[in-house]
N, C-alpha and C positions, 0 to 999 in steps of 0.2 A: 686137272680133271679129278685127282682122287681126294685134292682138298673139297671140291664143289660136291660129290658124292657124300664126303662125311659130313658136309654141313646139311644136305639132306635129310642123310640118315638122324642127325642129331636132333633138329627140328620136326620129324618125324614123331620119335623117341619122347618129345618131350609132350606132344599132344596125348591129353590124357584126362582124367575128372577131378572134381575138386576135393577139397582137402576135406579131412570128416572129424567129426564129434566124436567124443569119449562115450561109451555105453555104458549103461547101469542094465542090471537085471532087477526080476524078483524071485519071492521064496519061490512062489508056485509055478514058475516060469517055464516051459517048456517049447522043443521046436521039432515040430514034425516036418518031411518032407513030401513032396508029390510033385510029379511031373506030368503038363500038359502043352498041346500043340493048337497055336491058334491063330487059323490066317488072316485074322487081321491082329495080330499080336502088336506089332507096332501101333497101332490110336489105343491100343489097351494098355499099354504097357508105361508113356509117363515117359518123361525123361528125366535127368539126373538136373539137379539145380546147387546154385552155392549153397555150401551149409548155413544151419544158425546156429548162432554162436554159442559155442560153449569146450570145452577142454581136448585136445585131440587126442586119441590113445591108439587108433586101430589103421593110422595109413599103414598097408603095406606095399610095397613096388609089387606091380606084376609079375608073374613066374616067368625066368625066361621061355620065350613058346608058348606063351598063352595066348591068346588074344584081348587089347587092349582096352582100355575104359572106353573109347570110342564104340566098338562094336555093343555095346550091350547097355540096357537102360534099367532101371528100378524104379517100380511103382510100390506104393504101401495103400492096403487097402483095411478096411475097417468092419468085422462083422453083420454088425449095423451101427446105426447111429446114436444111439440112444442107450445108453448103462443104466443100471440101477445099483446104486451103493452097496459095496458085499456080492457085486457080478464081480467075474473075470474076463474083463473085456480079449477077447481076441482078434489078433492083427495080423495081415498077410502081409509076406513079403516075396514079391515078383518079377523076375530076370529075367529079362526078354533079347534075344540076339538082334538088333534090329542091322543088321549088317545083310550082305549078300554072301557071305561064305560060311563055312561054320567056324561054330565058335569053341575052342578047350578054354575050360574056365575053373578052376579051386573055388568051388559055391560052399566051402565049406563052413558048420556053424558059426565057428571062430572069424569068421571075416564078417558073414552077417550081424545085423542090427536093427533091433525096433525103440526107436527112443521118443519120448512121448516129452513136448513142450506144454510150457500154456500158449492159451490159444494166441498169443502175439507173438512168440515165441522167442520173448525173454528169458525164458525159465526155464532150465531141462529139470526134470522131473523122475524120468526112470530109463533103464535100456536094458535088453537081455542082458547083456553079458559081464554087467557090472562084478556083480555076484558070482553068475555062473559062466567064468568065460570056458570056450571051450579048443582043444586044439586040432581037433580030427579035420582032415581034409576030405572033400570031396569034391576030382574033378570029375568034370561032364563037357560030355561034348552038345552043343546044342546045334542044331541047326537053324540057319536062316529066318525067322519070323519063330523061331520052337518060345515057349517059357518055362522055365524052374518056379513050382509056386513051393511058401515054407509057409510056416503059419505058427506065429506066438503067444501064448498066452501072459497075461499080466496079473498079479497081485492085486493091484489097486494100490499099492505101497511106493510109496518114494524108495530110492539108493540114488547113492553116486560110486564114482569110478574104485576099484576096487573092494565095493562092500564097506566103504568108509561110513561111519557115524551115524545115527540110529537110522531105520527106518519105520516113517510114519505113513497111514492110511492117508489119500489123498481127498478131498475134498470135493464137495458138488460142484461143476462148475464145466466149461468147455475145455475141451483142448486139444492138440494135434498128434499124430504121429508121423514121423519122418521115417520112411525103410533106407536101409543103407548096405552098400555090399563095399568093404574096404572103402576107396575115396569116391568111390558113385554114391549118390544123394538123390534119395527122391522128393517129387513135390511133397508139402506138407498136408496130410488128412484129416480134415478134423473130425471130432466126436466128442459126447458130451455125457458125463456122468450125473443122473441127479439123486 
C-alpha cells in the first residue's frame, strides 16, 4: 500500500507545464502590476502551450506549497495591433487560477516573461528580463476564476539572454508575443510593427 501511495504521489508531482524559453529584456522595459476578478476568467485566460524554441534560462520548480502549473494558465495580450516604428509597443501578461480552489502562487517579476518571436516563430527577438532580470517575489493568493494582470513595455530593440551583444532596432514586419510565468507558456499573439 505505501508503495502504490508514493507512486501516486510521484506521478502527481510530476504533472506539471512545459518547459520555457530564456528571456531578453529591453532599455525601456518596464512591468507594472494590477489585479482583476473575472467571471468568466477561464475563456479569457488561454492556456499554457509547448514552447518555441529557443534557449531555456527561467524553469524553476514550484515552491513547496504553492499551487501547481496545472491550476493556473497564461494568456499574453497585445495593446493593439498595429505599432508604428519608434512606438513602444505594450504587452500584458495574465494569470488566471482556472482551478476550483485557491491558488498561492510567487507571480513575481523574476519568474515572469514577455518574449517576442517573428511571426513563425523561428526567431526570438527580445524578452523583459534579458537585461533587466529581476529577483523580488511576489506571492498572491488568487481565487478560483481571480486574474493577476502585469503589463510590459518594449524598446523596439533586439537582446538576448543576459544582455549579450549589441542591441539593434527591430524592423517593420509582423510578429508575436508569447507571456510566460516560469514553465507556463502562453499561446502566441501576434502584432505588427510598420
Amino acid at each position: 500500500m505505501v508503495v502504490l501511495a508514493l507512486l501516486v504521489w510521484f506521478i502527481a508531482a510530476m504533472r506539471g507545464g512545459d518547459s520555457s524559453d530564456s528571456a531578453s529584456a529591453a532599455a525601456s522595459s518596464s512591468l507594472t502590476a494590477s489585479q482583476a476578478t473575472s467571471a468568466s476568467a477561464t475563456s479569457a485566460s488561454g492556456s499554457a502551450t509547448p514552447g518555441v524554441s529557443g534557449t531555456s534560462t527561467t524553469t524553476a520548480a514550484v515552491a513547496p506549497g504553492q499551487c501547481p502549473d496545472g491550476s493556473l494558465a497564461v494568456k499574453a495580450t497585445v495593446a493593439q495591433p498595429n505599432f508604428q516604428a519608434g512606438q513602444e509597443p505594450e504587452f500584458g501578461i495574465v494569470i488566471t487560477n482556472i482551478s476550483t480552489a485557491p491558488c498561492e502562487r510567487d507571480l513575481g517579476a523574476g519568474l515572469q516573461q514577455a518574449l517576442v518571436y517573428s511571426l513563425d516563430g523561428s526567431q526570438r527577438i527580445w524578452s523583459n528580463a534579458d537585461c533587466f532580470p529581476s529577483t523580488d517575489a511576489d506571492v498572491r493568493t488568487l481565487e478560483p476564476g481571480e486574474q493577476a494582470a502585469f503589463t510590459v513595455k518594449w524598446s523596439g530593440t533586439t537582446s538576448a539572454p543576459e544582455c549579450a551583444g549589441e542591441r539593434t532596432p527591430v524592423g517593420p514586419g509582423a510578429y508575436t508575443v508569447v507571456a510566460q510565468l516560469g514553465a507556463l507558456r502562453s499561446a502566441p499573439e501576434p502584432f505588427n510593427i510598420a
